[in-house]
TIRO-2110 file (N, C-alpha, C; in Angstrom, 1 decimal):
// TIRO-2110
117.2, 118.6, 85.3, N, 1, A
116.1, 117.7, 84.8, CA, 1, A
114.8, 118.2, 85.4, C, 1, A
114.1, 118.4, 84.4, N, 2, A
112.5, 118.9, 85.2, CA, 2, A
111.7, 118.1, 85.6, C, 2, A
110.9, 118.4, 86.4, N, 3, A
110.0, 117.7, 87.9, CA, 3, A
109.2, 116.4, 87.0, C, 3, A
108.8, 115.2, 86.6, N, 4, A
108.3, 114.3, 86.3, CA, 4, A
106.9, 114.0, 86.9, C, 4, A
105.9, 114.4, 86.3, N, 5, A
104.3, 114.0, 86.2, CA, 5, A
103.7, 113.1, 87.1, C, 5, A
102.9, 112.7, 87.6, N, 6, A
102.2, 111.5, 88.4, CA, 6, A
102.6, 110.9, 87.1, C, 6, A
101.8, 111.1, 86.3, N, 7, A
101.6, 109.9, 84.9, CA, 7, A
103.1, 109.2, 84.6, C, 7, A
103.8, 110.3, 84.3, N, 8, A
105.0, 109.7, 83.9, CA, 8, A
105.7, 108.7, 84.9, C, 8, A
105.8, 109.1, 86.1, N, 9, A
106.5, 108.7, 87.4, CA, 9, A
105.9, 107.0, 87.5, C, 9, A
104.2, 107.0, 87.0, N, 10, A
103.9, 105.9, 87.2, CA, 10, A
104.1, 104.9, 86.1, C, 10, A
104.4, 105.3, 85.0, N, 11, A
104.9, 104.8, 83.5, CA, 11, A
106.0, 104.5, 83.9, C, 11, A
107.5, 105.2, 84.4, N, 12, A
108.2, 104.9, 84.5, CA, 12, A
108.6, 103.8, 85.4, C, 12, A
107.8, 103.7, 86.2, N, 13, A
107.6, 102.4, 87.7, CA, 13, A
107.9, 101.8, 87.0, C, 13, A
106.8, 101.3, 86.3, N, 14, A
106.5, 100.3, 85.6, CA, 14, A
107.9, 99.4, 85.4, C, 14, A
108.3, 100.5, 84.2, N, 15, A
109.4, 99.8, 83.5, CA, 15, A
110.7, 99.2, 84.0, C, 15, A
110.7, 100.4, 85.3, N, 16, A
111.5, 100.1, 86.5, CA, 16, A
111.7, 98.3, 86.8, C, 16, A
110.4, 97.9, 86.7, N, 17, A
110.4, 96.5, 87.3, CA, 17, A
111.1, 95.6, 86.4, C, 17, A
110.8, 95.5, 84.6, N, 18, A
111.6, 95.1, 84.2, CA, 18, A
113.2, 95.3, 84.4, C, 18, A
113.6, 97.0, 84.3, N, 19, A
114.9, 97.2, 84.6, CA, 19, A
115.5, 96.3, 85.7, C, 19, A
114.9, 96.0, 86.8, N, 20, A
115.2, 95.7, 88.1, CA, 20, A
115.4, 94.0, 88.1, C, 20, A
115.1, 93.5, 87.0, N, 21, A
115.6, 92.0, 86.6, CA, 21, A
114.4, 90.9, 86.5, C, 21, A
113.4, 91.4, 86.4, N, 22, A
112.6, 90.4, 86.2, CA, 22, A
113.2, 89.1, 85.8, C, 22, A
113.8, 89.4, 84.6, N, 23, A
114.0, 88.7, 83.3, CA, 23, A
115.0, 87.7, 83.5, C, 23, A
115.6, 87.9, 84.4, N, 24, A
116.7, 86.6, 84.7, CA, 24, A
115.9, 85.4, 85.3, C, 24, A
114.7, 86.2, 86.5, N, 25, A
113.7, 85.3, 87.0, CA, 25, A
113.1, 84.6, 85.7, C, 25, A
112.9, 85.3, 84.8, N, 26, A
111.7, 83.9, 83.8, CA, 26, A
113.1, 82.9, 83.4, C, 26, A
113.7, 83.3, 83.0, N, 27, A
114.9, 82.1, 82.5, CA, 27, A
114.0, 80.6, 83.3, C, 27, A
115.1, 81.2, 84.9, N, 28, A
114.9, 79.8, 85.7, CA, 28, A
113.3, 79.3, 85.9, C, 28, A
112.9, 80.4, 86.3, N, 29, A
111.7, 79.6, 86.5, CA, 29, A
110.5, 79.1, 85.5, C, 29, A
111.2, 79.4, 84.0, N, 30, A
110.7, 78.1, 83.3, CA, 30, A
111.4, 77.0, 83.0, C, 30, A
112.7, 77.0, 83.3, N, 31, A
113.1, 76.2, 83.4, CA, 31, A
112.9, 74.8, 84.6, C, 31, A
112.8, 75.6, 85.6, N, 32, A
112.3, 74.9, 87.2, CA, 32, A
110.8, 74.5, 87.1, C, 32, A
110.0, 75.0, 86.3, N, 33, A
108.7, 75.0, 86.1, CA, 33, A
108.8, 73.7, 84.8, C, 33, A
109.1, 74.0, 83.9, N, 34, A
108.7, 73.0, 82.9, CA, 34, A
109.6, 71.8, 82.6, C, 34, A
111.0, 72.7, 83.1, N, 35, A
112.1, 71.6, 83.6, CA, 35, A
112.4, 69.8, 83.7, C, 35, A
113.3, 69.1, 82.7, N, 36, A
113.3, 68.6, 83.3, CA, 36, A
114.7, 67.7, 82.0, C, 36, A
115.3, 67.1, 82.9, N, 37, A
116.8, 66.2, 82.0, CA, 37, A
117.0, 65.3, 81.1, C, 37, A
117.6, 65.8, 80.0, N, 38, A
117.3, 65.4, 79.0, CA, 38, A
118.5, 64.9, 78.6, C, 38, A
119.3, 64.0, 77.8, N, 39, A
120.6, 63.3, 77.5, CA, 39, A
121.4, 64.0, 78.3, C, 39, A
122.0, 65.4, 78.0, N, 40, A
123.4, 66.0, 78.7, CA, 40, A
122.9, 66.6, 80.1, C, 40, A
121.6, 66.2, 80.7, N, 41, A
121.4, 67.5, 81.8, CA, 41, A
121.0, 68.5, 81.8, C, 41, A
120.9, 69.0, 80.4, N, 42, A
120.0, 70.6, 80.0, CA, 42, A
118.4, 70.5, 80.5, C, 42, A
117.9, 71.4, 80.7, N, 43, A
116.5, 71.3, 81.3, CA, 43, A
115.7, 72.2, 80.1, C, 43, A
114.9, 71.9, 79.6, N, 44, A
114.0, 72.1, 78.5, CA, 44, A
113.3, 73.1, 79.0, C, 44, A
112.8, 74.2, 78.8, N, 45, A
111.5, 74.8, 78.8, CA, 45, A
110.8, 75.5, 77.8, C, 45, A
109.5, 76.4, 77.8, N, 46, A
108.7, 76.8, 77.2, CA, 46, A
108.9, 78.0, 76.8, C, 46, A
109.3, 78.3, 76.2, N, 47, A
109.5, 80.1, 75.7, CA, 47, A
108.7, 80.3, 74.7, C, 47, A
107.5, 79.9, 74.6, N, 48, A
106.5, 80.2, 73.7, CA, 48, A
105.3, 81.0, 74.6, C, 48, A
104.7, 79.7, 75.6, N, 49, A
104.2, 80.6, 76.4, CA, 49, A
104.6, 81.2, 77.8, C, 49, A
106.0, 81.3, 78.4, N, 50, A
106.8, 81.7, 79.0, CA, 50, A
106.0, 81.7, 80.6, C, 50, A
105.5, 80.4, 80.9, N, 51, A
105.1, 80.6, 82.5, CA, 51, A
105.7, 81.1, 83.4, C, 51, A
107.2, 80.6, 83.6, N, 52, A
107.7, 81.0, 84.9, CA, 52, A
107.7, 82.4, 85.1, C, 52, A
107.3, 83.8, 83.9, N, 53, A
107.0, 84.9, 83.9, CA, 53, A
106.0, 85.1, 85.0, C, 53, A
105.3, 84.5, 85.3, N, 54, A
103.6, 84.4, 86.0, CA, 54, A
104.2, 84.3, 87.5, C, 54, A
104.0, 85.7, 88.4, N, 55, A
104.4, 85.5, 89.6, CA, 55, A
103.5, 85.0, 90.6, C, 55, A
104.2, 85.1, 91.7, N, 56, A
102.9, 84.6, 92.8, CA, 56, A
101.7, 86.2, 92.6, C, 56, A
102.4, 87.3, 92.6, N, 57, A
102.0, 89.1, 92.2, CA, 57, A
102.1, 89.5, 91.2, C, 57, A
101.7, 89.2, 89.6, N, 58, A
101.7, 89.6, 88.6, CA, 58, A
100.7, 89.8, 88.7, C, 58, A
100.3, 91.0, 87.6, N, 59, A
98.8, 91.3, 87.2, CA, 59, A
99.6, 90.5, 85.3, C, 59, A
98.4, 90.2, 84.2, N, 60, A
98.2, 90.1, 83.4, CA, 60, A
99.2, 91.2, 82.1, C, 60, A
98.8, 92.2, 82.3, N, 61, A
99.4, 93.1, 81.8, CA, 61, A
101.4, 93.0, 82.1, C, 61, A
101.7, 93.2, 83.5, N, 62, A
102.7, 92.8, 83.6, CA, 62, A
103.5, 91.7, 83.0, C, 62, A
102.9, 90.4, 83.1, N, 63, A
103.5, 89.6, 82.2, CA, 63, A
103.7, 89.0, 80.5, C, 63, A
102.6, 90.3, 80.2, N, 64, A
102.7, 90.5, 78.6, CA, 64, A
103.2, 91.4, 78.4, C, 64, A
103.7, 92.7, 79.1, N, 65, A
105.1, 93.3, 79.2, CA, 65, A
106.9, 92.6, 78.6, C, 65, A
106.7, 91.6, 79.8, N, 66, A
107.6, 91.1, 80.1, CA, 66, A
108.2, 89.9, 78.8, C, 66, A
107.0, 89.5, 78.7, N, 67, A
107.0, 88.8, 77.1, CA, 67, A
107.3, 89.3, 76.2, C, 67, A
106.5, 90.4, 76.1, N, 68, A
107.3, 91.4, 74.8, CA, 68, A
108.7, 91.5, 74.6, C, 68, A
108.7, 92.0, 75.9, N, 69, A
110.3, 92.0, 76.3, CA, 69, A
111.3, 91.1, 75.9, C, 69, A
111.1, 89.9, 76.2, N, 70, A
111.7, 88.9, 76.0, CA, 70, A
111.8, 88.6, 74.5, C, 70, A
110.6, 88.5, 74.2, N, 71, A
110.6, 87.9, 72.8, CA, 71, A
111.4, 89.3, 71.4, C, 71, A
111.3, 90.2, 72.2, N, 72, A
111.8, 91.2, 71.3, CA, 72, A
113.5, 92.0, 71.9, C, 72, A
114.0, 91.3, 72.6, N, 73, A
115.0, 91.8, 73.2, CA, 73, A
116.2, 92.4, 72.4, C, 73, A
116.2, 91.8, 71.1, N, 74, A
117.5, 92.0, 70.3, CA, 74, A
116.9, 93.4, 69.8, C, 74, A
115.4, 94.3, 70.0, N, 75, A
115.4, 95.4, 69.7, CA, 75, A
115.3, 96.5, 71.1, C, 75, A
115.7, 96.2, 71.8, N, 76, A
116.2, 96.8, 73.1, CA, 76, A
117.5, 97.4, 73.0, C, 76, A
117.9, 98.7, 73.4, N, 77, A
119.1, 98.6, 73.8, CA, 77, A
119.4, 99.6, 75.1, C, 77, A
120.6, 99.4, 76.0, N, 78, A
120.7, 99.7, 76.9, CA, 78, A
121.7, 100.3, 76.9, C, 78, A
122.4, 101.8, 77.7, N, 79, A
123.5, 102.3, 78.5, CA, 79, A
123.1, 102.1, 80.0, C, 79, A
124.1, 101.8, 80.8, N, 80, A
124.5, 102.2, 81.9, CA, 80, A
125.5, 102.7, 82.4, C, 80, A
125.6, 103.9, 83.0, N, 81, A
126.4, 104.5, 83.7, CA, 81, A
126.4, 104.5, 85.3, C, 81, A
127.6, 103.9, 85.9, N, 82, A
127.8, 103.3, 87.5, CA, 82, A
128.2, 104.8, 88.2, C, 82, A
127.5, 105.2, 88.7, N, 83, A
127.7, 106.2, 89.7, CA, 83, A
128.1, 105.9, 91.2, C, 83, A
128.4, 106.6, 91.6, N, 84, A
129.2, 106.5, 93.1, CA, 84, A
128.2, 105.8, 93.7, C, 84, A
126.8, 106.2, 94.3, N, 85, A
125.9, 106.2, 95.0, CA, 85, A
125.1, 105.3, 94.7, C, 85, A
124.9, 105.1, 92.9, N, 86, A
123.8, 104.4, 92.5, CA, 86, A
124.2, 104.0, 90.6, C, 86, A
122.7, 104.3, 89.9, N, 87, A
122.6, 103.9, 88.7, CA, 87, A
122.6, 104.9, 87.9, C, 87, A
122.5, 105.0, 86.4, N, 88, A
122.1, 106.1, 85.6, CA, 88, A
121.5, 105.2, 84.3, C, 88, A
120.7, 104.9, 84.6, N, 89, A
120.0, 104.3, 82.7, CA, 89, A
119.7, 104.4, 82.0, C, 89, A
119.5, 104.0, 80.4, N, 90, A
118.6, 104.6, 79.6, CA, 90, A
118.7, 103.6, 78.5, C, 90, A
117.0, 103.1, 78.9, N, 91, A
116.3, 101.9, 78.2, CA, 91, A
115.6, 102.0, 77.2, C, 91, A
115.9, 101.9, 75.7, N, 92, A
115.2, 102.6, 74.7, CA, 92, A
114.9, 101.7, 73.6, C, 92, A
113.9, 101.9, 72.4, N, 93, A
114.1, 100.8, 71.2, CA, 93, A
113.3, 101.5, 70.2, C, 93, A
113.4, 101.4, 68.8, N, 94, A
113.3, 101.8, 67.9, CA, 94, A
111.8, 101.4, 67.5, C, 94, A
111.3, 99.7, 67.9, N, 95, A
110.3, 99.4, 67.4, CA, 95, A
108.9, 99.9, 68.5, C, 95, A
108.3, 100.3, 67.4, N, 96, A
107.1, 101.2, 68.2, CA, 96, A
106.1, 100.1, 69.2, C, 96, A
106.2, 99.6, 69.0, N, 97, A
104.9, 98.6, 69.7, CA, 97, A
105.5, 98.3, 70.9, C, 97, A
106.9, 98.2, 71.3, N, 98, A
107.9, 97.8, 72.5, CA, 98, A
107.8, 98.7, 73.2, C, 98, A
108.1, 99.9, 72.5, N, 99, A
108.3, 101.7, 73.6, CA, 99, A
107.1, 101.5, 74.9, C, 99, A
105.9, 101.2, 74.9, N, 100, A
105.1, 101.4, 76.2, CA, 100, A
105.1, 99.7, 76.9, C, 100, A
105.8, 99.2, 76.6, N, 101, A
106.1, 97.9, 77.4, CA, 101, A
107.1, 98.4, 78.0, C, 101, A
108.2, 98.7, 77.7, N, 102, A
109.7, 99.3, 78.1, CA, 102, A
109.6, 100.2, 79.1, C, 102, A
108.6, 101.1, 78.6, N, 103, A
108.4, 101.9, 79.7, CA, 103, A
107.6, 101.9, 80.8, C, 103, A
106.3, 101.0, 80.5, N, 104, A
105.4, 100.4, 81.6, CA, 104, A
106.0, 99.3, 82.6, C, 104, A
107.0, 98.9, 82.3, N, 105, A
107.7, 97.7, 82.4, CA, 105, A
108.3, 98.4, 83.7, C, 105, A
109.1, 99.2, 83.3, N, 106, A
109.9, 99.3, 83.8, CA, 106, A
109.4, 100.8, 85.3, C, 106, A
108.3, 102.0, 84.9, N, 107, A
107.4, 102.6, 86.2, CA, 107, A
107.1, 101.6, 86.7, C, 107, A
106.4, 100.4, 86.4, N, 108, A
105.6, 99.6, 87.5, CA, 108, A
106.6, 99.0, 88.5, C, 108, A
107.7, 98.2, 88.2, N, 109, A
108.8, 98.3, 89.2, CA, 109, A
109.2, 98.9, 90.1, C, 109, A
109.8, 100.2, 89.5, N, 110, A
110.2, 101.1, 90.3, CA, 110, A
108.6, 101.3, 91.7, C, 110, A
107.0, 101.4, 90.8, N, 111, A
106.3, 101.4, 92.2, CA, 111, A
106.3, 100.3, 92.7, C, 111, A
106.2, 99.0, 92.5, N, 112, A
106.7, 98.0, 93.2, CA, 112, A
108.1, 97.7, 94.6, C, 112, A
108.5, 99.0, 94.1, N, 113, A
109.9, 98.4, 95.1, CA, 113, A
109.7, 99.5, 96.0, C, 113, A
109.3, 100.6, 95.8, N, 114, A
108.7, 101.5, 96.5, CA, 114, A
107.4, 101.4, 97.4, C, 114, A
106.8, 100.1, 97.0, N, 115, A
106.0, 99.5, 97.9, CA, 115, A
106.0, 98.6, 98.6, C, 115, A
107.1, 98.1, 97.9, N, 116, A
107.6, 96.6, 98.8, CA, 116, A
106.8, 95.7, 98.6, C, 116, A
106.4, 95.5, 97.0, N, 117, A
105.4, 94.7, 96.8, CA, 117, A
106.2, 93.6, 95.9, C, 117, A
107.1, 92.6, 96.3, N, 118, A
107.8, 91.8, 95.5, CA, 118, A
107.0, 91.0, 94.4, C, 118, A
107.0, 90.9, 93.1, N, 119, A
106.2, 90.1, 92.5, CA, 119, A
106.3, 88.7, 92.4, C, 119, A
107.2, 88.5, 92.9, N, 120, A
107.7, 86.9, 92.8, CA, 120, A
107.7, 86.1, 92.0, C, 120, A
108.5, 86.7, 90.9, N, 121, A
108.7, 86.1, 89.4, CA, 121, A
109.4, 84.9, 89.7, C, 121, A
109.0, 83.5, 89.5, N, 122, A
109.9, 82.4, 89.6, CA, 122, A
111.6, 82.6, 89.3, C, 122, A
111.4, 83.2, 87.9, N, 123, A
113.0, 83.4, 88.0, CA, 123, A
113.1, 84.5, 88.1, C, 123, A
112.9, 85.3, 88.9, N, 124, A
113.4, 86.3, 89.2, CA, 124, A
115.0, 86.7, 89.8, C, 124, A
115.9, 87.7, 89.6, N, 125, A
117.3, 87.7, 90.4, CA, 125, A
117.0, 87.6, 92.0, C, 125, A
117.7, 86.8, 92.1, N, 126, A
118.1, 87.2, 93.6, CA, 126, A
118.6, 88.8, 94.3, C, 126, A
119.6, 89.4, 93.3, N, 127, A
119.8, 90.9, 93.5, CA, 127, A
118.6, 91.8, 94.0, C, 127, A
117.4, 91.0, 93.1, N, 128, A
116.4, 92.1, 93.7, CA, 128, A
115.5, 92.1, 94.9, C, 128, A
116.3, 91.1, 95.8, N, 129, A
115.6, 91.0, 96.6, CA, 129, A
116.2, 92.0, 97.8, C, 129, A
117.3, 92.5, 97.7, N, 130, A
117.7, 94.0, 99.2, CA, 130, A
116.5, 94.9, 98.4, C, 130, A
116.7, 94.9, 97.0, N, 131, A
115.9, 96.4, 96.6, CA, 131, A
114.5, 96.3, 97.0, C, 131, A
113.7, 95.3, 96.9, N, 132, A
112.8, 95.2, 97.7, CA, 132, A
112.7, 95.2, 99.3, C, 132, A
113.0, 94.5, 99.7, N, 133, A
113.4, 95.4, 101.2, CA, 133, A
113.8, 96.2, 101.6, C, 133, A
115.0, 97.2, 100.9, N, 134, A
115.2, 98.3, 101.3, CA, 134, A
114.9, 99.3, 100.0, C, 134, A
113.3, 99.3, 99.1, N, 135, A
113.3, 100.2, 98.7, CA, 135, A
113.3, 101.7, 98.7, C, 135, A
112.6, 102.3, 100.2, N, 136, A
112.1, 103.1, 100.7, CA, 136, A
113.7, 104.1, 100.9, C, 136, A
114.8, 103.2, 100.8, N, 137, A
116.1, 104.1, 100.9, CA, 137, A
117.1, 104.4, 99.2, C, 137, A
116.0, 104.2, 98.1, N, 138, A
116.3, 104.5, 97.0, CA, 138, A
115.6, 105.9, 96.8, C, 138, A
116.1, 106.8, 96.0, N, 139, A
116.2, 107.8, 95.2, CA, 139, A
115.8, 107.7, 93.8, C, 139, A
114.5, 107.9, 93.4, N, 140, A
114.5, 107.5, 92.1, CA, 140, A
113.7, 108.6, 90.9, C, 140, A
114.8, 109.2, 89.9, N, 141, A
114.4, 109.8, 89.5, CA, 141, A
114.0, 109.5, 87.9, C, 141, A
112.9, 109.6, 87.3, N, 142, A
112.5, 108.7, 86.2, CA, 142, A
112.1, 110.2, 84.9, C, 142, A
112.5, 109.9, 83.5, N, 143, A
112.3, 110.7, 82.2, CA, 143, A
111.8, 109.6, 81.4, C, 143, A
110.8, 110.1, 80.8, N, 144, A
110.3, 109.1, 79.2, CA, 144, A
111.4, 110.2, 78.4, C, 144, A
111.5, 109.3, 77.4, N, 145, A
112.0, 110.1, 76.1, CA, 145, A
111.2, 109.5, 75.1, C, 145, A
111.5, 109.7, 73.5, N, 146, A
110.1, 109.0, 72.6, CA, 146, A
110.1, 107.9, 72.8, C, 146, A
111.6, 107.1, 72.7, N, 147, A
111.9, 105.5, 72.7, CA, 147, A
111.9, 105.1, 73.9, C, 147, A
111.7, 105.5, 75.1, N, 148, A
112.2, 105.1, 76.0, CA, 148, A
111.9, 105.4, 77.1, C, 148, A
113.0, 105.2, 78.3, N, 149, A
112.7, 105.6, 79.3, CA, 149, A
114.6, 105.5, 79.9, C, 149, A
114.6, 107.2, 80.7, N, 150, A
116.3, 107.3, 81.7, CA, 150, A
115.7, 107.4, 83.0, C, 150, A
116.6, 106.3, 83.8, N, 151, A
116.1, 106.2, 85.3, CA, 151, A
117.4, 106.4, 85.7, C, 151, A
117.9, 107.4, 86.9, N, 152, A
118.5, 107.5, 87.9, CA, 152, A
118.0, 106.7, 89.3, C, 152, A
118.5, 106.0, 89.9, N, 153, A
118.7, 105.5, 91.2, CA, 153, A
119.6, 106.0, 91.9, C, 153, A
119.6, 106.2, 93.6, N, 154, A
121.2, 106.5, 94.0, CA, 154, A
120.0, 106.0, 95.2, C, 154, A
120.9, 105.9, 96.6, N, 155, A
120.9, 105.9, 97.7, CA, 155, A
122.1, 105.6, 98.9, C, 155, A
122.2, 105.9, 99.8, N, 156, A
123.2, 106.1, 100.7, CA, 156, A
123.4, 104.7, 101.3, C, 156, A
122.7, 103.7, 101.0, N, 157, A
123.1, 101.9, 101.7, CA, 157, A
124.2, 102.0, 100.6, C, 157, A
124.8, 101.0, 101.3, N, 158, A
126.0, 100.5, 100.3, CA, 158, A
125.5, 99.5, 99.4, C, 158, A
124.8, 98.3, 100.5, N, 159, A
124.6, 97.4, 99.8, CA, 159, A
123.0, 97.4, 98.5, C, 159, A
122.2, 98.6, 98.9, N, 160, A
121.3, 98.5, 98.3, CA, 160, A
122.3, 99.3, 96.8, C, 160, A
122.9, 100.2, 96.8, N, 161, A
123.6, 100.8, 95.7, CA, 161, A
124.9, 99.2, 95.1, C, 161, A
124.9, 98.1, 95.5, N, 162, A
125.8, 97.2, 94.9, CA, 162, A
124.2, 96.3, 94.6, C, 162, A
123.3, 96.4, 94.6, N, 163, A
122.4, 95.6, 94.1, CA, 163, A
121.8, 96.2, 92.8, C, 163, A
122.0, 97.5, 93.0, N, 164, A
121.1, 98.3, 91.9, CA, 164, A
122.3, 97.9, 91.0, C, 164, A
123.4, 98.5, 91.0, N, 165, A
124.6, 98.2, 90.1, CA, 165, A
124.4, 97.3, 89.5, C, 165, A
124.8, 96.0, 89.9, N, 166, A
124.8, 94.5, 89.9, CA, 166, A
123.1, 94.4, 89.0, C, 166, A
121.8, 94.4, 89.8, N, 167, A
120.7, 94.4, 88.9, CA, 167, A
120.7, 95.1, 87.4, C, 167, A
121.6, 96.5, 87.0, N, 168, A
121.2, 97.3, 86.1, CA, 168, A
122.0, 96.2, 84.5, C, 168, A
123.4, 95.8, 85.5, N, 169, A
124.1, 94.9, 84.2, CA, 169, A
123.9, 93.6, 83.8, C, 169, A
122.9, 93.2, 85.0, N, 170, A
121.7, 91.8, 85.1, CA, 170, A
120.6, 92.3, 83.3, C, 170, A
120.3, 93.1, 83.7, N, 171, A
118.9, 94.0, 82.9, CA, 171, A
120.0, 93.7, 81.1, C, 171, A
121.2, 94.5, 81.1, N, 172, A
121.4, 94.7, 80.5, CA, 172, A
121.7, 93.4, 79.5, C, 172, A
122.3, 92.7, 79.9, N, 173, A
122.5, 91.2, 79.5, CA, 173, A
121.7, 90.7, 79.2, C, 173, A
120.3, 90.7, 79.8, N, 174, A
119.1, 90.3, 79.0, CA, 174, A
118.7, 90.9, 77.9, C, 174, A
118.8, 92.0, 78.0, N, 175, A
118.8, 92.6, 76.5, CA, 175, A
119.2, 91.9, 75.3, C, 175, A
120.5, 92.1, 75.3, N, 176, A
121.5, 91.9, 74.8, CA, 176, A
121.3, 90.3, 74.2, C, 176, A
121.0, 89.3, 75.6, N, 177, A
121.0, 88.3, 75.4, CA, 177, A
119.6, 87.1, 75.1, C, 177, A
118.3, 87.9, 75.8, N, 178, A
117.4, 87.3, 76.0, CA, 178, A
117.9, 86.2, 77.0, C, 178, A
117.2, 85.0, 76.8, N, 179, A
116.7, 84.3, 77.9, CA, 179, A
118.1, 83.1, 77.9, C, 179, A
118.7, 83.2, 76.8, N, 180, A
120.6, 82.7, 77.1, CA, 180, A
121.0, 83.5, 78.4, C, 180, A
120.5, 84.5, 78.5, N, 181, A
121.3, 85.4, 79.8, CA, 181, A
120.3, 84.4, 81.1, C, 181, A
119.2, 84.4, 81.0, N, 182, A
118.5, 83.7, 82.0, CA, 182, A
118.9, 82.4, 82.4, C, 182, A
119.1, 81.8, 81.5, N, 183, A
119.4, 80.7, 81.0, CA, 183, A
121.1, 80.3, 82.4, C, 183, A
121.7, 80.9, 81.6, N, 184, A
123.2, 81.1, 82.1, CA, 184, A
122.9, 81.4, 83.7, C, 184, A
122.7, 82.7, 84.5, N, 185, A
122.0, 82.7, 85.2, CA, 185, A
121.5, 82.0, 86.1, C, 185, A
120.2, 81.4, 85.6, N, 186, A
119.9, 80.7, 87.0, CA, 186, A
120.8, 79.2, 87.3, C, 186, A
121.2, 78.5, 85.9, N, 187, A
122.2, 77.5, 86.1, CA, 187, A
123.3, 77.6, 86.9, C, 187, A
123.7, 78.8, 87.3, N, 188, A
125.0, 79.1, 88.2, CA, 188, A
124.5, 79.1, 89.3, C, 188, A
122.8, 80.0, 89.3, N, 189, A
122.2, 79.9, 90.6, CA, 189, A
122.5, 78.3, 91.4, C, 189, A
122.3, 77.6, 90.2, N, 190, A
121.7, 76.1, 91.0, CA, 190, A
123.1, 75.7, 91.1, C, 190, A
124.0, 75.7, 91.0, N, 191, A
124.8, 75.1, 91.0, CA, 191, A
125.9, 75.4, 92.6, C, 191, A
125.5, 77.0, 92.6, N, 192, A
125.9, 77.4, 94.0, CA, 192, A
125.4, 77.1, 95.0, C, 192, A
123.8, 76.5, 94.9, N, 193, A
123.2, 76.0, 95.9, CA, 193, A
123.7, 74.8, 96.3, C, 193, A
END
């Protein structure tokens, strides 16, 4: 794999941060945010203009990433491959207007966790909070391709390599599922509390 660009490295961050689960965080925290019980106990929120996206550390751009994201998820698609050490991803989509969210999305993360700059997406996973604290012991190797973006992670913690795992199949379910994954998610959160 050949050496990756400032530019690209910082493209890939980006996208990194969605990879790394944002998206489970907007679930609940529109939920927790706009929240509130209705006949069965279900909590209502906003998926139109998706606040709990809006962290204590979001920049603007970021959470119209993240939107995109969400609102276009069924044109996402995801592999992951579980490595001994770490991850192997490759987050890609067909529709043109998604590809620099996807991939901005997901560099800005990766420099985020590398900086230890948590965004604190209301609903953010829980998982990603070792990666934030122990980002500096991640390995992160990042490619654009046309559609997309393949991120390698590995590192020698145990527990930071069962977070990345655990976060990559978080990521992927949101895809998959959009904010039903969120949804599901943080309700289990609350329920273990």
């Amino acid at each position: 794999m050949r050496t990756p660009s400032k530019k690209t490295l910082m493209i890939a961050g980006m996208i990194s941060v969605f990879a790394l689960g944002v998206g489970s965080a907007s679930v609940y925290a529109q939920m927790k945010m706009h929240g509130h019980s209705s006949g069965g106990g279900h909590m209502q929120h906003d998926e139109v203009n998706m606040p709990m996206l809006n962290g204590t550390d979001t920049t603007e751009l970021e959470v119209e990433e993240l939107k995109a994201m969400f609102r276009n998820h069924s044109d996402i698609t995801r592999s992951v491959e579980l490595l001994p050490n770490g991850i192997k991803t490759l987050t890609e989509t067909d529709n043109e207007e998604l590809v620099a969210f996807v991939i901005g999305h997901a560099a800005g993360m990766i420099n985020r966790v590398e900086e230890n700059r948590d965004p604190g997406v209301p609903i953010q996973s829980p998982t990603l909070t070792p990666l934030f604290e122990k980002g500096h012991l991640i390995k992160t190797e990042i490619e654009t391709t046309e559609t997309g973006i393949l991120v390698i992670q590995t590192s020698d913690d145990a527990e930071v390599v069962a977070a990345l795992q655990k976060h990559a199949m978080e990521v992927s379910d949101l895809a998959d599922r959009g904010m039903a994954a969120v949804h599901e998610q943080m309700m289990a959160q609350h329920h273990s509390n």
